[in-house]
C-alpha positions in Angstrom: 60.0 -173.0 21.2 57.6 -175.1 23.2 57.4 -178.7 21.7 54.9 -180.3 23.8 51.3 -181.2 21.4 49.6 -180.1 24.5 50.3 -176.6 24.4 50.6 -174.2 22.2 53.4 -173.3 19.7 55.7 -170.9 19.2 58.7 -169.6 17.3 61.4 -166.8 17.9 59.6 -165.6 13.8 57.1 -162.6 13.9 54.6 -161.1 11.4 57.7 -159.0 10.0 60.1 -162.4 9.2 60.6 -163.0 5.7 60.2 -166.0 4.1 64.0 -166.6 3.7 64.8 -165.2 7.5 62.8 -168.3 7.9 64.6 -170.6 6.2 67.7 -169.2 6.6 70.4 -172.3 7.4 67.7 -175.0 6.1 68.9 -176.9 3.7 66.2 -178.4 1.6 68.4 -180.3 -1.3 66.9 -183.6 -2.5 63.7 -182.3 -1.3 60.5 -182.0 -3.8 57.8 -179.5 -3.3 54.9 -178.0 -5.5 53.2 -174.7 -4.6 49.9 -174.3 -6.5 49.6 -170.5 -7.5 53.3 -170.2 -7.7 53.5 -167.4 -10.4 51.7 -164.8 -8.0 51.7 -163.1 -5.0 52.9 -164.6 -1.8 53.2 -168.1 -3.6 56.3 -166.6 -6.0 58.0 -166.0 -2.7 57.0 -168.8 -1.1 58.4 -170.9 -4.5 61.2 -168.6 -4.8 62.6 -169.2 -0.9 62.1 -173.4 -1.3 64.1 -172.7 -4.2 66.7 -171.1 -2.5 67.3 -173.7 0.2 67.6 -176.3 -2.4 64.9 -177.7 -3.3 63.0 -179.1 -6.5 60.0 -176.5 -6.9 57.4 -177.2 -9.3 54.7 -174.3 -9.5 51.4 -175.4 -10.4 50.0 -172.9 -12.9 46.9 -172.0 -15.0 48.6 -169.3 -16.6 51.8 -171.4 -18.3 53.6 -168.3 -19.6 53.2 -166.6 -16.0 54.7 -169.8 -14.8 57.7 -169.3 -17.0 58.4 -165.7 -16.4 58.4 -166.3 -12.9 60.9 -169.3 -13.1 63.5 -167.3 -14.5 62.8 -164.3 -12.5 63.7 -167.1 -9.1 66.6 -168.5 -11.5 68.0 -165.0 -11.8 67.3 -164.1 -8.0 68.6 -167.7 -6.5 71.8 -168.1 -8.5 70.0 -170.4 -10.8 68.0 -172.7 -9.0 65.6 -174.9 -11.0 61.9 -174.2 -10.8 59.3 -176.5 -13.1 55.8 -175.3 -14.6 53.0 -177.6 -14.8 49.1 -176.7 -15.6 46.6 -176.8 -13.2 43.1 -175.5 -13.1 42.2 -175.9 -9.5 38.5 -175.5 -10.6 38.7 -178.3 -13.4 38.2 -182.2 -12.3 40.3 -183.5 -14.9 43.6 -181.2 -14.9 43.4 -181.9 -10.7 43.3 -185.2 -11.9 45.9 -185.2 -15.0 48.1 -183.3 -12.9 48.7 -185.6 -10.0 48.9 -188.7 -12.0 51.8 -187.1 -13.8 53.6 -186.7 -10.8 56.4 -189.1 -10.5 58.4 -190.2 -7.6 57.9 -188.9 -4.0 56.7 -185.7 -2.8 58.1 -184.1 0.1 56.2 -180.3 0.2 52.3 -179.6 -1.0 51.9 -176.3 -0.3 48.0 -175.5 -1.6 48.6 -172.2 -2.0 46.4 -170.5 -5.3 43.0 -169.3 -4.7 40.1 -166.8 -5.4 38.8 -164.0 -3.3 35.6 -162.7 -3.0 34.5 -162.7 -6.3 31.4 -162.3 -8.7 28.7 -165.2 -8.1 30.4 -168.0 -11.1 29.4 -171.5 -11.0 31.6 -174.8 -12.2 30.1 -176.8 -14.7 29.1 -178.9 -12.0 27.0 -176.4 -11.0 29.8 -175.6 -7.6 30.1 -172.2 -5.9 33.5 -171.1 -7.5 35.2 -170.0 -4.1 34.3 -173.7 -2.5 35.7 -175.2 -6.0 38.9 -173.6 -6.7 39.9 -173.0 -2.6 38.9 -176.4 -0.9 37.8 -178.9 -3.3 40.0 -178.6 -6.3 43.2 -178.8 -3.4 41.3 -181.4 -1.9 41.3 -183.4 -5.0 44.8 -182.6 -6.1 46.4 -183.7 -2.1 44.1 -186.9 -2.1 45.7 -187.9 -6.0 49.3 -186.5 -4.5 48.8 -188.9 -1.1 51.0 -191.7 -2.4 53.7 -190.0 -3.4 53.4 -187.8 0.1 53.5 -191.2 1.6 56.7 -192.4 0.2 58.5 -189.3 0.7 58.6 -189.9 4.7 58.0 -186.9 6.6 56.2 -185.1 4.0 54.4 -182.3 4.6 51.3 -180.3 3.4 50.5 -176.4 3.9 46.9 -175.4 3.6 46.8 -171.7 3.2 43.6 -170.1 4.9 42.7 -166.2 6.1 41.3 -164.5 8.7 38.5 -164.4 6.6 37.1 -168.1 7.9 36.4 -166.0 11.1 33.3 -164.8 8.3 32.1 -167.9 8.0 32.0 -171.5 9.2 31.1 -174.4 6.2 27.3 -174.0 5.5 26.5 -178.0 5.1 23.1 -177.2 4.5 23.6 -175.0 1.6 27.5 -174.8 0.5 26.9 -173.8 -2.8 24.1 -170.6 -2.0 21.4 -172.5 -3.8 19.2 -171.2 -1.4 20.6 -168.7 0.6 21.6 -164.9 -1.6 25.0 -165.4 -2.7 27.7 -163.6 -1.3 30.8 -163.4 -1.9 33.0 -162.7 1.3 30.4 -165.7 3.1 31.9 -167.5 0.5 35.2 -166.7 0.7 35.3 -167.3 4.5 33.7 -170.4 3.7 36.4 -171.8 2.0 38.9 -171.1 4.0 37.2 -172.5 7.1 37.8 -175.2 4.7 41.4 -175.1 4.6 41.8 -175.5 8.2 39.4 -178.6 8.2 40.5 -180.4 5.8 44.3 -179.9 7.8 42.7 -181.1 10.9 41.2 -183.8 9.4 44.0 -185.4 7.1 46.4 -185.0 9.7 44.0 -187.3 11.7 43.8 -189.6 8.6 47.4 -189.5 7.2 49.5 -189.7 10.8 50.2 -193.1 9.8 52.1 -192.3 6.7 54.2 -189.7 8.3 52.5 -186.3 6.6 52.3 -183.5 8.7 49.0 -180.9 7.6 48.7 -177.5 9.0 47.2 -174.2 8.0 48.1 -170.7 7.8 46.5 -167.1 7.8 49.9 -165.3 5.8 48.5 -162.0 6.6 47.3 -158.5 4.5 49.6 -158.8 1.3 48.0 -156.9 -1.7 48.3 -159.1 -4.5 46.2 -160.1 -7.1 43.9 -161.9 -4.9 42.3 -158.7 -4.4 41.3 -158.3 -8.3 37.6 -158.2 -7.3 37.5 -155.7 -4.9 36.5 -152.0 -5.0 39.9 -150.5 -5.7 40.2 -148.4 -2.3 39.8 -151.6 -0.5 43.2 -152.5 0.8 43.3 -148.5 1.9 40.5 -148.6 3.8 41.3 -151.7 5.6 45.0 -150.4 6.4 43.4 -147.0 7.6 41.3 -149.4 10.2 44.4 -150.6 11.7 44.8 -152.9 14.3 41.1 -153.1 14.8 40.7 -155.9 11.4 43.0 -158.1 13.2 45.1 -158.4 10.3 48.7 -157.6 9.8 49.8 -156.1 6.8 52.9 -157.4 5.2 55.2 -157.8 1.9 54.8 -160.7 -0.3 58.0 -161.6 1.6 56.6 -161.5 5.1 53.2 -163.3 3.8 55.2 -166.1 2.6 57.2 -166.7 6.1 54.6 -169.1 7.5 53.8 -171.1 4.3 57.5 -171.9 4.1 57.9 -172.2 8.5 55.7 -174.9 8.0 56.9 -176.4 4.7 60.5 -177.0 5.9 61.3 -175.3 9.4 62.8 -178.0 11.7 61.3 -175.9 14.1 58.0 -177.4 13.6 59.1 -180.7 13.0 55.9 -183.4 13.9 53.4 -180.8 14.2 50.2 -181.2 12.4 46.7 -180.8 12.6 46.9 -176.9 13.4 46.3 -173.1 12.1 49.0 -170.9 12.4 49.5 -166.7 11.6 52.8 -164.8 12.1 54.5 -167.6 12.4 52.8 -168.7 15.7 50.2 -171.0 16.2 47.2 -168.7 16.5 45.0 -168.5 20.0 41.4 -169.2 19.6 39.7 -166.1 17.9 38.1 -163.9 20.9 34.7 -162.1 18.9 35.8 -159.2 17.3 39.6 -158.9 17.5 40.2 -160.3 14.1 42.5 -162.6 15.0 43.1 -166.2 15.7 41.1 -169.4 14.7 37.5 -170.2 14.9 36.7 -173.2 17.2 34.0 -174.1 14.2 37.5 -174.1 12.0 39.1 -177.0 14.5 35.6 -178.9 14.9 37.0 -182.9 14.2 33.2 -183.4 14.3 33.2 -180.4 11.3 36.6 -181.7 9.3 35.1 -185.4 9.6 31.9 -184.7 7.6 33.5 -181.8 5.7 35.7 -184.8 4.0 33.0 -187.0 3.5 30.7 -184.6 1.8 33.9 -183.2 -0.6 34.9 -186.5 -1.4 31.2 -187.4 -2.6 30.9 -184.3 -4.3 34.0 -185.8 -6.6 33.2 -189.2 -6.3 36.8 -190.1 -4.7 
């Protein structure tokens, strides 16, 4: 694997690794980690192989019985490791807020996993496009409250998991929230994760100091409940396309392998500020191919003002 911050990285993983190949031989014990959406698609496998190596896991839940089904189901798979259930509505100020001031003692892993896809035009109370909301701003919100505790871990180090879909969409500053443009709901999706890989280009920037590391991730095709809003022949139809969407399809296994490569790999110890997909850090997206990472997604210019306006938007 080549090391050097000038060039590219890579890893001996492909798209077809599994999250535990990955970590296979890391040992994670007296690590702490919290994976938001951990009681669903790739983030139970993502949860469930931290676990695994040893560490803490928290899953960061709306749906507490979810939560607890899915702790013993990693239990029962891990040979009883520990996993911990907390609330968290990624779209609501004050449970961002309640959960990270409950947090006690150092954090070593964020993984801002949970999310929304493409779904119906909803509003917050605030009056926020839902996607923006629950993908960028409520993880936003939750990393800025978890900073200290990042800080003091020493090496800590956050995952911000994106798509392919940014390649939709860059962040409309003009009009994020569709209050004059017609909603729709993949622009919005894309829009928010454009997001993701901002606001990992830009905290890396801000947070070198105190050791955190910030990448993103596109983990691939997985169907999971992230596709609830779709037409129900959806995931078919994009399979039957093949390689020309650019995306790979995978197992909740396989779409967890980068989160966790770049929650704990040694492999990509000090590396920060970048968007990776099959375990590779991705090329810039040629039109078309589906592939890859938007130069509008790696803009500092972009993730500068991108932080400024979320950070007003919550008055942090």
């Amino acid at each position: 694997m080549n090391m050097n911050q000038a060039t590219r990285i890579t890893t001996p993983f492909t798209g077809q690794s599994t999250a535990a190949e990955v970590l296979k031989g890391v040992d994670l014990r007296g690590r702490r980690a919290i994976v938001t959406g951990g009681a669903s698609g790739i983030g139970v496998e993502t949860a469930r192989a931290l676990a695994a190596a040893g560490a803490e896991v928290t899953i960061a839940v709306r749906d507490l019985d979810a939560g607890k089904r899915t702790a013993e189901d990693i239990a029962a798979t891990t040979g009883g490791a520990a996993v911990r259930v907390a609330p968290l509505d990624l779209a609501d100020r004050a449970s961002v807020a309640a959960f990270a001031a409950a947090w006690e003692g150092p954090l070593h892993i964020l993984v801002n996993n949970a999310g929304v896809m493409a779904c119906p035009e909803t509003r917050t109370p605030e009056g926020w496009e839902l996607q923006f909301a629950t993908n960028h701003l409520g993880h936003f919100a939750l990393a800025l409250g978890l900073r200290p505790a990042l800080a003091a871990a020493g090496g800590a180090r956050v995952v911000s998991v994106s798509s392919s879909a940014h390649l939709r969409s860059p962040v409309v500053f003009d009009d994020i929230h569709f209050n004059e443009r017609p909603y729709d709901p993949w622009l919005a999706y894309g829009q928010s994760k454009t997001a993701n890989v901002l606001f990992a280009v830009e905290a890396a920037r801000r947070w070198a100091d105190d050791g955190i590391a910030v990448n993103a991730l596109m983990p691939g095709g997985i169907p999971t409940r992230l596709q609830r809003h779709l037409e129900p022949d959806y995931i078919e139809r994009r399979r039957a396309l093949g390689s020309s969407t650019g995306v790979t399809w995978k197992n909740a296994e396989q779409g967890a392998a980068t989160s966790v490569l770049l929650a704990a790999s040694p492999l990509v110890e000090g590396v920060s500020g970048r968007y990776f997909e099959d375990n590779q850090e991705a090329e810039v997206a040629e039109p078309g191919t589906g592939r890859g990472v938007a130069a509008y997604a790696l803009d500092p210019e972009a993730a500068t003002l991108l932080w400024q306006v979320s950070a007003d938007l919550l008055d942090l």
